[in-house]
C-alpha positions as CSV (number, residue, x, y, z in Angstrom):
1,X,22.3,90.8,158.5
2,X,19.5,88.3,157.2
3,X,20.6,84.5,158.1
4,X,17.9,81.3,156.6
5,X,17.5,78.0,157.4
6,X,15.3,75.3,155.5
7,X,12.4,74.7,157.5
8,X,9.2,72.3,157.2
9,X,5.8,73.5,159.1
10,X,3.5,71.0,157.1
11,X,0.6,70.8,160.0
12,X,-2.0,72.9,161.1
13,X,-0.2,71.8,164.8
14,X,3.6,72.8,163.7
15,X,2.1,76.4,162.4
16,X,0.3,77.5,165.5
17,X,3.5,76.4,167.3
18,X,5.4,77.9,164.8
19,X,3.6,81.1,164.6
20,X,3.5,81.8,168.6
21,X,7.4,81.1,168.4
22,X,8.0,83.9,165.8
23,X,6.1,86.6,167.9
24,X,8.4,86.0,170.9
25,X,10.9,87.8,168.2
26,X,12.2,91.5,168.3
27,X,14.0,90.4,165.1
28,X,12.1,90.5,161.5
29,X,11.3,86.4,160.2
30,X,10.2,85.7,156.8
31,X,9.4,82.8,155.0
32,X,10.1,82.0,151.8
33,X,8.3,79.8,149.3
34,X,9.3,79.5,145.8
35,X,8.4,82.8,145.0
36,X,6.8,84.0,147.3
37,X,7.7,86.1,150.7
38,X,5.3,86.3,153.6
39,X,5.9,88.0,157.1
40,X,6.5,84.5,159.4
41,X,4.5,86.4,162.4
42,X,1.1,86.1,160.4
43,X,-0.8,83.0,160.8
44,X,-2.6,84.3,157.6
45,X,0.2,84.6,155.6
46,X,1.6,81.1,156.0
47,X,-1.3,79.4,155.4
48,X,-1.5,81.5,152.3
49,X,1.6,79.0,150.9
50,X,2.4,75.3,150.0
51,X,2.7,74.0,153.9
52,X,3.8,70.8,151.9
53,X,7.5,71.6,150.6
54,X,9.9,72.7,152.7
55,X,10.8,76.8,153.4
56,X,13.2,79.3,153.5
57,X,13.2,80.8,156.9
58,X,15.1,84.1,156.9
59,X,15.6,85.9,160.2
60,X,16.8,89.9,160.4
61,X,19.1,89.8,163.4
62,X,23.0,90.6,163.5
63,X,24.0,89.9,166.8
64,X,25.1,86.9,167.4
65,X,24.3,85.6,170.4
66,X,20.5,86.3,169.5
67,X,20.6,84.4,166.5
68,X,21.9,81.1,168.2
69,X,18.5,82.4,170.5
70,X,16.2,82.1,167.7
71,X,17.8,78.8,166.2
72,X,17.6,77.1,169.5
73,X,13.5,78.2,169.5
74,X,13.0,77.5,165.7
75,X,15.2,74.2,166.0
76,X,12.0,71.5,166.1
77,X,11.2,73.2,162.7
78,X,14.4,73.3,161.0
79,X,15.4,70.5,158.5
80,X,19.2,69.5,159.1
C-alpha cells in the first residue's frame, strides 16, 4: 500500500533533516517531482530535483499504525 503527501524541503537545512528522518524507515519513501522518482533515503538524489516546488512524498507501508508513525516524523515537512 503506497500512501503520499505534498511535501516542501526547499533548504539545504530541511534536507539533511529530512534525509536523516527517512533512514529511521523500514518502509520504502520516494519522492516525486514532476517527472521524476528518486529514492527519498539518498541525499544525492534529492538534490538531484527542483528543491523549489513542492513534492510528492510516497511512503510503502500498509500497516496502519506505522504510517500515522511516519506522518508524525515527516509532519514539519508536509504542506497541509
Amino acid at each position: 500500500m503506497m500512501n503520499t503527501f505534498r511535501i516542501s524541503i526547499n533548504t539545504i537545512d530541511k534536507v539533511k533533516r529530512f534525509v536523516n528522518l527517512t533512514n529511521k524507515c523500514e518502509a520504502d519513501v520516494d519522492i516525486i517531482s514532476g517527472r521524476l522518482l528518486v529514492d527519498a533515503k539518498s541525499i544525492m538524489g534529492i538534490f538531484s530535483i527542483d528543491l523549489t516546488r513542492p513534492m510528492t512524498l510516497r511512503i510503502h507501508e500498509s500497516n496502519t499504525e506505522k504510517l500515522k508513525e511516519y506522518k508524525e516524523l515527516f509532519g514539519e515537512f508536509i504542506i497541509e
